[in-house]
C-alpha angles and dihedrals in degrees: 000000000000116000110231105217103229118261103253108220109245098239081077103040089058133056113253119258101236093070091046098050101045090052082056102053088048085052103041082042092046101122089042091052087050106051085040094059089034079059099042096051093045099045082050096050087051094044084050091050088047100049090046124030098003083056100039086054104047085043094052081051099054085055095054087049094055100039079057080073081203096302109165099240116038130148117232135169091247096165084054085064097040098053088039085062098035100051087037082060108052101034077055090052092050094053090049088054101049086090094051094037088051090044087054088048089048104046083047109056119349092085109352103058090045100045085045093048096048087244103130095043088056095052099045094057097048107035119341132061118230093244084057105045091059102035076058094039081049100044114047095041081053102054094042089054103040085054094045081046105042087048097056088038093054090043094049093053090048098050081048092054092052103062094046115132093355113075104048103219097043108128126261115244101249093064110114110242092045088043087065105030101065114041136055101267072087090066097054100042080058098052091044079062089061108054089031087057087043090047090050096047094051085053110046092018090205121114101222101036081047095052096048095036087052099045091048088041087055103044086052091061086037079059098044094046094052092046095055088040094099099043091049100086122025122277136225125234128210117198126201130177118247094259099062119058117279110278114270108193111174105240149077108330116234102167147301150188136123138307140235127235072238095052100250125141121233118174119269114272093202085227105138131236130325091258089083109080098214081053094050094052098051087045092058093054094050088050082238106181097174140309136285135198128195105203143151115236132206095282100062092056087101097043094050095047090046098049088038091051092048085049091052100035081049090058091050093050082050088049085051098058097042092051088056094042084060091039085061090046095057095044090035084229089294109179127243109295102015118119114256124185119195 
């Protein structure tokens, strides 16, 4: 009696797709791999040099320009200073524009270019289903970019940390470029690029009217973000009567103005203090009691990136599930293997 070997499934036979296709995407989105971790290094060598000797000499500086006391003649390191802020500067600005640099990649090439191409049709009817072929398109650009992000985020917060008190123009926290630079509201916002690139591609399914139509789309939410920021986590308020000037708390502005003996809030006419007699007597006939200012402080610089970053984490996970809802729509849900014309 001849033994009959046991048929072996195919699903073991052959190699899962998942492997395979994601080999394929790192090879297909090699020169893009490439120029984003080239970015990445380099953006990361010039926030290092920043945070240590860039900072140690302006700060040393800082230290020969107000042992001078205002003397008329003094010697200070100045281009210490200058390269400290202008190198501050741009490597700020490069940070700010990763979102909007992924979003333009994304809008490009992730779906556009292979719906345009014919790519990804192709794929779906010989190896990868549909649902496959994007959750890989979406997870392995994410976490690529997530880590590249979170490391220059982190760097940048650190170089800003450095100079703190001790170089005397580097810029508050709460100013809006360092805000956002250096925490991981960043992160999301580039990650929000990403899926916002991979939803406008599945849509338009052209590479140039993807790219422009990601990188404006982004910068909307971006908007949209930046303008709910201050009204995400509860304010304080510091109150001074109308004869002192009105109250100025470092910090995120709310909002401010002047109240009534009835506790009421008008704007802020930018007078000056009671102590001007044009400004007294605008003051008395607008009832005007004191000021008021509605700002963040300090403390609140880890509450407002957290709660920004869930909002914005929550409107990529919203963007997610409607690119594969369109995604649905195009195949009309056809299964792995089966031919599917778009």
């Amino acid at each position: 009696m001849t033994a009959v070997a046991p048929t072996v499934p195919s699903a073991t036979r052959h190699p899962s797709p998942a492997p395979r296709l994601s080999r394929w995407l790192l090879r297909l989105h090699r020169p893009a791999l490439c120029a984003w971790a080239g970015l990445v290094v380099l953006l990361s060598a010039a926030l290092l040099w920043l945070g240590g000797p860039l900072t140690d000499a302006s700060a040393a500086a800082w230290e020969q320009y107000n042992a001078c006391d205002g003397a008329s003649r003094c010697a200070y390191d100045q281009p210490s200073i200058i390269r400290y802020k202008e190198v501050y500067s741009a490597t700020t600005f490069a940070v700010l524009a990763l979102p909007f640099l992924v979003a333009a990649w994304a809008g490009a090439t992730l779906t556009s270019r292979e719906l345009e191409t014919g790519t990804a049709q192709l794929t779906w009817a010989q190896s990868v289903s549909p649902v496959h072929w994007l959750t890989a398109t979406l997870a392995l650009p994410a976490t690529l970019v997530v880590a590249g992000t979170g490391l220059v985020v982190t760097l940048h917060h650190l170089a800003w940390s450095a100079g703190e008190g001790r170089i005397d123009t580097a810029k508050s926290w709460s100013d809006f470029q360092t805000f956002y630079a250096g925490g991981p509201l960043t992160v999301a916002l580039a990650l929000l690029g990403l899926v916002v690139g991979v939803l406008v591609g599945l849509l338009l399914s052209r590479s140039l009217p993807a790219l422009a139509t990601s990188v404006v789309a982004t910068g909307g939410v971006f908007a949209i973000v930046h303008t709910a920021l201050p009204y995400l986590w509860p304010s304080v308020t510091q109150v001074r009567n109308r004869v002192q000037d009105a109250p100025s708390g470092a910090g995120i502005l709310v909002d401010e103005g002047i109240l009534t003996s009835t506790g009421a809030r008008l704007p802020n006419p930018y007078c000056g203090s009671d102590v001007f007699p044009d400004c007294r007597a605008m003051y008395d006939k607008l009832d005007a009691v004191g000021y008021y200012r509605d700002f963040h402080p300090l403390a609140h610089y880890w509450p407002l990136q957290l709660v920004a970053t869930a909002l914005t984490c929550a409107i990529v996970a919203v963007l997610v599930f409607a690119a594969y809802r369109v995604l649905k729509s195009r195949t009309g849900g056809a299964p792995r293997g089966a031919s599917t014309t778009v």
